[in-house]
N, C-alpha and C positions, 0 to 999 in steps of 0.2 A: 432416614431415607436410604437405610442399606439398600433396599430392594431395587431401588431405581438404579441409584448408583453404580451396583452389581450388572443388571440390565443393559444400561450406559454402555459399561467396559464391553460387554459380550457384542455389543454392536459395534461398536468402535473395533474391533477383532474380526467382524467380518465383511465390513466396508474394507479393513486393511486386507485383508485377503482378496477383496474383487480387485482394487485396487492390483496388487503385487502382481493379479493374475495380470494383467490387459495393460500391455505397453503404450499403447493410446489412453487413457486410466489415469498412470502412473504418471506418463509426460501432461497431463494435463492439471494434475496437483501439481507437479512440480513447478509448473509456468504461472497458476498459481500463487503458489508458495512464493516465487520471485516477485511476483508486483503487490502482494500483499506487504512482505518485508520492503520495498520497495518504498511505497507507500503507508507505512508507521515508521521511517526513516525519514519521511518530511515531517512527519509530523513531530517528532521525537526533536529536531533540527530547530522546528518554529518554535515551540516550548522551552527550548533551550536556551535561544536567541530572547525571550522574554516577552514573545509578543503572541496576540488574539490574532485569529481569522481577519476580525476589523481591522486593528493595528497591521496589520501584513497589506491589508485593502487600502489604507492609505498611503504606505510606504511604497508599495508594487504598481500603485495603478491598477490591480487584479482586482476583477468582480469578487465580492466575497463569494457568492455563489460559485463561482470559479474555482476558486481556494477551496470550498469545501467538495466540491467534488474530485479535485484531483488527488485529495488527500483520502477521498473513502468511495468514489464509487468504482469500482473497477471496469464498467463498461466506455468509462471516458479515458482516453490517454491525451495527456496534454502535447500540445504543439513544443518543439523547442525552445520558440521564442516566449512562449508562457512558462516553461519550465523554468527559462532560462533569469528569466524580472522576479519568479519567487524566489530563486538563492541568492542571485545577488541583492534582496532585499532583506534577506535573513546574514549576509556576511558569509556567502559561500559562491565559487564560481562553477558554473559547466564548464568541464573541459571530454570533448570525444574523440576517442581513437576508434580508429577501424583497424579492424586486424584481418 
């Protein structure tokens, strides 16, 4: 599949150029980019810790359904207090600074 593959690249080249051009664009993959890594950093977190969706679901109290969207949809941002029963149920704390 050279052909597509080639194709691919050449388009990934000029989505980076609309991109590069439009500071709105740009800030808006970046912001982005941040709750995507964001969110595969829970995920990466719960996997680590040893446990399912489920197993987080009984340990948290957290809807699975909960769990799974905080971890992949990006139109939901969890509450604090939701964020806050997923780490400490994986062995991690919130802690926030304001600067």
């Amino acid at each position: 599949m050279p052909f597509v593959e080639a194709n691919m690249a050449k388009e990934r080249r000029k989505l980076q150029e609309l991109i590069d051009g439009s500071p709105e664009a740009k800030k808006a993959v970046e912001e982005f980019d941040k709750e995507y890594e964001f969110r595969r950093k829970l995920v990466l977190a719960r996997e680590e810790a040893g446990l399912t969706q489920k197993q987080l679901q009984e340990i948290s109290g957290l809807d699975q359904r909960a769990i799974s969207q905080m971890e992949a949809d990006e139109k939901i941002s969890p509450r604090v207090r939701t964020l806050k029963k997923y780490l400490n149920a994986i062995g991690y704390a919130l802690d926030i600074f304001l600067q």
